[in-house]
Biopython code that builds the backbone (N, CA, C, O; Angstrom):
import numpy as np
from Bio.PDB.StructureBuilder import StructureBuilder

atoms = [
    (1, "UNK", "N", (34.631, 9.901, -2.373)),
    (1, "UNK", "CA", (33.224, 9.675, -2.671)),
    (1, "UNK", "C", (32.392, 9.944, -1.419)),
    (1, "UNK", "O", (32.765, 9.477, -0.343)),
    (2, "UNK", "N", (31.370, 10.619, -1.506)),
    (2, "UNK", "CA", (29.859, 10.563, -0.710)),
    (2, "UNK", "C", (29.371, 9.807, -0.270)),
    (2, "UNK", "O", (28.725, 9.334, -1.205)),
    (3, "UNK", "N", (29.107, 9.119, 0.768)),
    (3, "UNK", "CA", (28.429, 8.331, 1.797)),
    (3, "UNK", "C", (27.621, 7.448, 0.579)),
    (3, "UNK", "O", (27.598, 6.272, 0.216)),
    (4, "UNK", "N", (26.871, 8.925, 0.103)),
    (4, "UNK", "CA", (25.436, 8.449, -0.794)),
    (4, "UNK", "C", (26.079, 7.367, -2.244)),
    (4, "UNK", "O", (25.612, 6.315, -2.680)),
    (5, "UNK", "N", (27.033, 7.989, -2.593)),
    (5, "UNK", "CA", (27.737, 7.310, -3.781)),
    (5, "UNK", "C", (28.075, 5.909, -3.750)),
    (5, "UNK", "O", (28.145, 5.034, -4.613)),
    (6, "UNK", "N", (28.314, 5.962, -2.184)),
    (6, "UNK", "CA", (29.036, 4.702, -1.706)),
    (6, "UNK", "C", (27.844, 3.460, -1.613)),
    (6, "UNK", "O", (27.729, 2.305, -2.024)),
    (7, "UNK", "N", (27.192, 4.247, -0.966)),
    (7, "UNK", "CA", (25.737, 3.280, -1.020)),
    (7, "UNK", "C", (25.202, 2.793, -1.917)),
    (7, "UNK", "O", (24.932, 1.592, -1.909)),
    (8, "UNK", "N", (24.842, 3.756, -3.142)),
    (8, "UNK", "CA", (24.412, 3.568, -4.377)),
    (8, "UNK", "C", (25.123, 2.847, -5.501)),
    (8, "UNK", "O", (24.578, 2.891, -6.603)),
    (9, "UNK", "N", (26.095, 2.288, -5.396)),
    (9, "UNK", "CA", (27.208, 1.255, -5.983)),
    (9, "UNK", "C", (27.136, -0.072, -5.319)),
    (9, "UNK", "O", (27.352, -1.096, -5.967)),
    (10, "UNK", "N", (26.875, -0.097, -4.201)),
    (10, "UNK", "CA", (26.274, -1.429, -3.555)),
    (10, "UNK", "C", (25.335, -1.851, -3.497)),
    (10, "UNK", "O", (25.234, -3.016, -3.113)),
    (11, "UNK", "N", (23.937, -0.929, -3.934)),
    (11, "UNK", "CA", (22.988, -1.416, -4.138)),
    (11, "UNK", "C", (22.659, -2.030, -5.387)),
    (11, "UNK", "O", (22.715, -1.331, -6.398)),
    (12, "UNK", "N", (22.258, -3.467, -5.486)),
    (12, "UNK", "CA", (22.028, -4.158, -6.147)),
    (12, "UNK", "C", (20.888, -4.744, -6.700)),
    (12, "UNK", "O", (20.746, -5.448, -7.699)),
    (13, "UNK", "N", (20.062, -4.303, -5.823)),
    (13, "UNK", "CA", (18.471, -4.823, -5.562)),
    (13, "UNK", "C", (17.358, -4.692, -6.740)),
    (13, "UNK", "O", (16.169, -4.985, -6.618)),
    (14, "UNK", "N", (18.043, -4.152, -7.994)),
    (14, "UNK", "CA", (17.265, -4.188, -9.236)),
    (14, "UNK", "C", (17.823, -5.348, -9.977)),
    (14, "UNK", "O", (17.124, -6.094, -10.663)),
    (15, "UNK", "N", (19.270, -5.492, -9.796)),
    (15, "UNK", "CA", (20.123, -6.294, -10.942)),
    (15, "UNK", "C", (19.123, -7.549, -11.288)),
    (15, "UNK", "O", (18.914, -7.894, -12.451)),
    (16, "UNK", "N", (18.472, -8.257, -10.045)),
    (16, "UNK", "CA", (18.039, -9.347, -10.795)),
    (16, "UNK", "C", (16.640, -9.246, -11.532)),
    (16, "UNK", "O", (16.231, -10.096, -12.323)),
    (17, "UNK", "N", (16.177, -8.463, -11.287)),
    (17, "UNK", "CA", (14.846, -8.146, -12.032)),
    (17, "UNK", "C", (15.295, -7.623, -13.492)),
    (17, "UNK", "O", (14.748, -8.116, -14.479)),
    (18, "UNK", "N", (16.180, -6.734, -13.624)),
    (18, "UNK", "CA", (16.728, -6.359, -14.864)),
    (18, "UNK", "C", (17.689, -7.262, -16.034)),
    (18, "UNK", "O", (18.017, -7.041, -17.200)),
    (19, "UNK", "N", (17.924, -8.303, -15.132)),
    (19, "UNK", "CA", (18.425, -9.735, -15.754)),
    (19, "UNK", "C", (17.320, -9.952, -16.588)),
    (19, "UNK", "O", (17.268, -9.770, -17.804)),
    (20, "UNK", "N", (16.369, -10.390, -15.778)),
    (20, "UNK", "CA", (15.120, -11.315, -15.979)),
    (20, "UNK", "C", (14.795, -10.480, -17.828)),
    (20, "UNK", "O", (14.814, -10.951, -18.965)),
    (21, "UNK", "N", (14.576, -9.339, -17.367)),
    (21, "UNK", "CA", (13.663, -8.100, -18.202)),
    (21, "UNK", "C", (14.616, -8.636, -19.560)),
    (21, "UNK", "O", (14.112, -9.239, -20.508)),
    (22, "UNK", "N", (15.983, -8.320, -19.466)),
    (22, "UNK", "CA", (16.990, -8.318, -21.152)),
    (22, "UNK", "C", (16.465, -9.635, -21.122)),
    (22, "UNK", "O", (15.802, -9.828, -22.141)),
    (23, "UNK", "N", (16.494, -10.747, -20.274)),
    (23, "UNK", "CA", (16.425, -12.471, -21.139)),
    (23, "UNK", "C", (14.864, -12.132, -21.838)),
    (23, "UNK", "O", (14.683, -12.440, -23.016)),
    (24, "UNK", "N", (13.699, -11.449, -20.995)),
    (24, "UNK", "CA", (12.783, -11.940, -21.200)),
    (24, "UNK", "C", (12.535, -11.380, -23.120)),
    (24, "UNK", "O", (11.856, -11.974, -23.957)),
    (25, "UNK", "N", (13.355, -10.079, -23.320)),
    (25, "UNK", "CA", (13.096, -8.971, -24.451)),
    (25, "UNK", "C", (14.176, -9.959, -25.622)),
    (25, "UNK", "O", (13.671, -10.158, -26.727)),
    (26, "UNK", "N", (15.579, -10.534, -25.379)),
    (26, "UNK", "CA", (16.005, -11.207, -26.342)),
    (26, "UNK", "C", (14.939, -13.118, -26.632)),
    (26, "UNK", "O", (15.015, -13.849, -27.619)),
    (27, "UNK", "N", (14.131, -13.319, -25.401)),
    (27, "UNK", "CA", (13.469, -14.516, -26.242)),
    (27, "UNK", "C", (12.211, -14.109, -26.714)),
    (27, "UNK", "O", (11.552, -15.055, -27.144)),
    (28, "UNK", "N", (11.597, -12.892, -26.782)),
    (28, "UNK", "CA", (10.423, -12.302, -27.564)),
    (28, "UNK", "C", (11.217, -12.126, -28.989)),
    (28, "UNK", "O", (10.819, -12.689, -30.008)),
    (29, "UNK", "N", (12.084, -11.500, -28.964)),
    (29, "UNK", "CA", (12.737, -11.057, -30.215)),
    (29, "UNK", "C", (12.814, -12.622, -31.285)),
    (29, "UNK", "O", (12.382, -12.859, -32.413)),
    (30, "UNK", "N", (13.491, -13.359, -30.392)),
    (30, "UNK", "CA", (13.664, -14.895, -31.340)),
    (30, "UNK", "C", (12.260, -14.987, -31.718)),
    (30, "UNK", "O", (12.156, -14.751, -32.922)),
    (31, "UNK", "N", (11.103, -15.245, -31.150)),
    (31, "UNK", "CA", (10.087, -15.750, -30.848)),
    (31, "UNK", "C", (9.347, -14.659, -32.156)),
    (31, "UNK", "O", (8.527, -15.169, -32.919)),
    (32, "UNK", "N", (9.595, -13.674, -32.258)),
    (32, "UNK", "CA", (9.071, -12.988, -33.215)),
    (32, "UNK", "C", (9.641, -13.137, -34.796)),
    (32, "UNK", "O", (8.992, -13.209, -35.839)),
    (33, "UNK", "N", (10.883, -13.152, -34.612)),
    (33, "UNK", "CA", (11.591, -13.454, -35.816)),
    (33, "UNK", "C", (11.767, -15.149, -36.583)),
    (33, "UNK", "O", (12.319, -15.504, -37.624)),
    (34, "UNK", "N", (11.017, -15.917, -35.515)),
    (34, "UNK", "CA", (11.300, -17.217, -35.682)),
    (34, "UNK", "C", (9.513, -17.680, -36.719)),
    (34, "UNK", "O", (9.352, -18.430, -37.682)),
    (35, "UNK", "N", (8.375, -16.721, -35.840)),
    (35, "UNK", "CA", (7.047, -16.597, -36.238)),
    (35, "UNK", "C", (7.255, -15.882, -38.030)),
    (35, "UNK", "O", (6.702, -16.341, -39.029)),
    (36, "UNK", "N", (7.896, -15.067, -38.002)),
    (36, "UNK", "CA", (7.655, -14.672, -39.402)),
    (36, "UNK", "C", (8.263, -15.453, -40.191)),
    (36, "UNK", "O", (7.959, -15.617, -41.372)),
    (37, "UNK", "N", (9.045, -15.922, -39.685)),
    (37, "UNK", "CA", (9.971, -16.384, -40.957)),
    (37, "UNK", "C", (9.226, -17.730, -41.128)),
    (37, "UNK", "O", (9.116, -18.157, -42.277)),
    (38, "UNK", "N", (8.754, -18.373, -40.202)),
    (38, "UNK", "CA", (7.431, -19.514, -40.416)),
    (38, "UNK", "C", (6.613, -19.248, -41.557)),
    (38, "UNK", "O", (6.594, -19.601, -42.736)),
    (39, "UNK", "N", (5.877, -18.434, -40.737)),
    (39, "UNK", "CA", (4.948, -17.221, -41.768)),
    (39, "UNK", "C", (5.471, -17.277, -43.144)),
    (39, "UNK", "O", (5.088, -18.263, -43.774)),
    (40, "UNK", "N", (5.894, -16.836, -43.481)),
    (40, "UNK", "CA", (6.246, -16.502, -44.935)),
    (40, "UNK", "C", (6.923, -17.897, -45.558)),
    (40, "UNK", "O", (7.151, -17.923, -46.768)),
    (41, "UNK", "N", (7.126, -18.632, -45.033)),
    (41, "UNK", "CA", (7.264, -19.918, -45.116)),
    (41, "UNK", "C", (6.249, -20.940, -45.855)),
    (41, "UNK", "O", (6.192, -21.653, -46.857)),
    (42, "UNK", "N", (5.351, -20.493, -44.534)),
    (42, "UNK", "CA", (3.871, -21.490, -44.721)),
    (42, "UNK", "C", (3.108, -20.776, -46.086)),
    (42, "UNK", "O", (2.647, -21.488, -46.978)),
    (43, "UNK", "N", (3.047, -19.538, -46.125)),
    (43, "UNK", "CA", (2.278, -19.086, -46.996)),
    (43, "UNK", "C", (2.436, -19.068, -48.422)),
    (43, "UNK", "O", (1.612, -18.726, -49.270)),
    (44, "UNK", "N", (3.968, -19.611, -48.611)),
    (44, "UNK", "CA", (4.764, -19.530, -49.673)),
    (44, "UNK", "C", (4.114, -20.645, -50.084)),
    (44, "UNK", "O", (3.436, -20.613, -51.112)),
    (45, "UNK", "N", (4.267, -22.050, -49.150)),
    (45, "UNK", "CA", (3.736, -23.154, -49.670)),
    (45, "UNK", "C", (2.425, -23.334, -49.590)),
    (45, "UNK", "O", (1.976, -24.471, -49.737)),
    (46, "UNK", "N", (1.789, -22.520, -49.407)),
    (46, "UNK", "CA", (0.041, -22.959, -49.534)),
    (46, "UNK", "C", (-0.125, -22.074, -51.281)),
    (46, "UNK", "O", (-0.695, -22.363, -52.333)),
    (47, "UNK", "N", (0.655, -21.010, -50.838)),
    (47, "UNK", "CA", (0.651, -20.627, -52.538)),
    (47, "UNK", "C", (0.152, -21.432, -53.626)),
    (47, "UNK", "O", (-0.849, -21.462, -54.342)),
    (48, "UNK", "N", (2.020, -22.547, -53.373)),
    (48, "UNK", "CA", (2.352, -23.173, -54.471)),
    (48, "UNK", "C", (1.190, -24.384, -54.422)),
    (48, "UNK", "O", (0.840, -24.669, -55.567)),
    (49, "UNK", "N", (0.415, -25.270, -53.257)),
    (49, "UNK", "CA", (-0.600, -25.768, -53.089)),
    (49, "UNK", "C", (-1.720, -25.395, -53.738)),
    (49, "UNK", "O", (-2.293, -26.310, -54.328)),
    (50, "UNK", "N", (-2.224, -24.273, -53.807)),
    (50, "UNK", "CA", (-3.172, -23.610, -54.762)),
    (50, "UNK", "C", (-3.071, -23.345, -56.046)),
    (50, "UNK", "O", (-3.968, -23.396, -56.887)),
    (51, "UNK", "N", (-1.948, -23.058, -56.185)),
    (51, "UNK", "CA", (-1.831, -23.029, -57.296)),
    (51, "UNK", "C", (-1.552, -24.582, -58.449)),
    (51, "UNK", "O", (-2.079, -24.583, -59.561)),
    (52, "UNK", "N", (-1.035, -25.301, -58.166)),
    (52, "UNK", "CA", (-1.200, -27.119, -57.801)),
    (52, "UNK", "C", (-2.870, -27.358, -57.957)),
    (52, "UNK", "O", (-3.325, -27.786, -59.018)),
    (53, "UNK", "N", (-3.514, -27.124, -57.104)),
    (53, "UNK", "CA", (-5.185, -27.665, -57.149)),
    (53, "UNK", "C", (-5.723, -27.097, -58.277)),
    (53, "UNK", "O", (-6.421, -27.753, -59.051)),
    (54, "UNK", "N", (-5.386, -25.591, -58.489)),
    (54, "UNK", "CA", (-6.189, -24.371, -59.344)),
    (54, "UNK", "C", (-5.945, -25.220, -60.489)),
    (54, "UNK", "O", (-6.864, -25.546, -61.240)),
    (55, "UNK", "N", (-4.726, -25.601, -60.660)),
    (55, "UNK", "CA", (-3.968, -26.164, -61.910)),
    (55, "UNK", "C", (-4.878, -27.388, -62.446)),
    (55, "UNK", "O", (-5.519, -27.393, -63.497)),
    (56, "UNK", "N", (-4.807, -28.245, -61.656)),
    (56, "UNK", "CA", (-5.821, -29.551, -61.607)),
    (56, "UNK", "C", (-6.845, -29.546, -62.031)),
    (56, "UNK", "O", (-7.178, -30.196, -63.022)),
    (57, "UNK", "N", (-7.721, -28.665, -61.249)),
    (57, "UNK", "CA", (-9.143, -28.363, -61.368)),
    (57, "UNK", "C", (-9.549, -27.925, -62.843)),
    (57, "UNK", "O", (-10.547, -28.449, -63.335)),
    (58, "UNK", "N", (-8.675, -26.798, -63.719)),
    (58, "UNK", "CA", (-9.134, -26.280, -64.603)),
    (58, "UNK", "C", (-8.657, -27.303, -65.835)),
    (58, "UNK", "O", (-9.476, -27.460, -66.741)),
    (59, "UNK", "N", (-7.299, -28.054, -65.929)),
    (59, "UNK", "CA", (-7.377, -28.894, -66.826)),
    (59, "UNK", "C", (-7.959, -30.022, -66.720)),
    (59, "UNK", "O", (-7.586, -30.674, -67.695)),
    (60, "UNK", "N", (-8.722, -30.687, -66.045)),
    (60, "UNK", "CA", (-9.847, -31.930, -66.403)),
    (60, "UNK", "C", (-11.016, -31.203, -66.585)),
    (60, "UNK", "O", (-12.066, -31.783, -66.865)),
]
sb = StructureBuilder()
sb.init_structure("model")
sb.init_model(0)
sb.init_chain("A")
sb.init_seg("    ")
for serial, (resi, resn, name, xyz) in enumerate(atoms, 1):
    if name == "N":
        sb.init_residue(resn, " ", resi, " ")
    sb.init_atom(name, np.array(xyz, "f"), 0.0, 1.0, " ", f" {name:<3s}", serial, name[0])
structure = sb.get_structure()
């Protein structure tokens, strides 16, 4: 191997920034998938809430 090769295998000086970067991209990912699935959650039950009141309202 090349001086340069040799060097460039010991350099390390990104690894921890590039740690940081994958943790920071797998807790957006949760954080996104955790929001929708809320989402569609909440909206499911405001649905059935409206539809509950709508219900109310028109039979009295």
């Amino acid at each position: 191997m090349t001086h340069f090769h040799q060097r460039l295998l010991k350099n390390h000086s990104g690894q921890g920034l590039t740690e940081y970067l994958i943790l920071l991209v797998l807790v957006a990912v949760v954080c996104i998938g955790s929001v929708t699935t809320m989402g569609t959650t909440m909206k499911t039950k405001f649905q059935k809430v409206r539809e509950q009141i709508n219900g109310l309202s028109t039979d009295g």
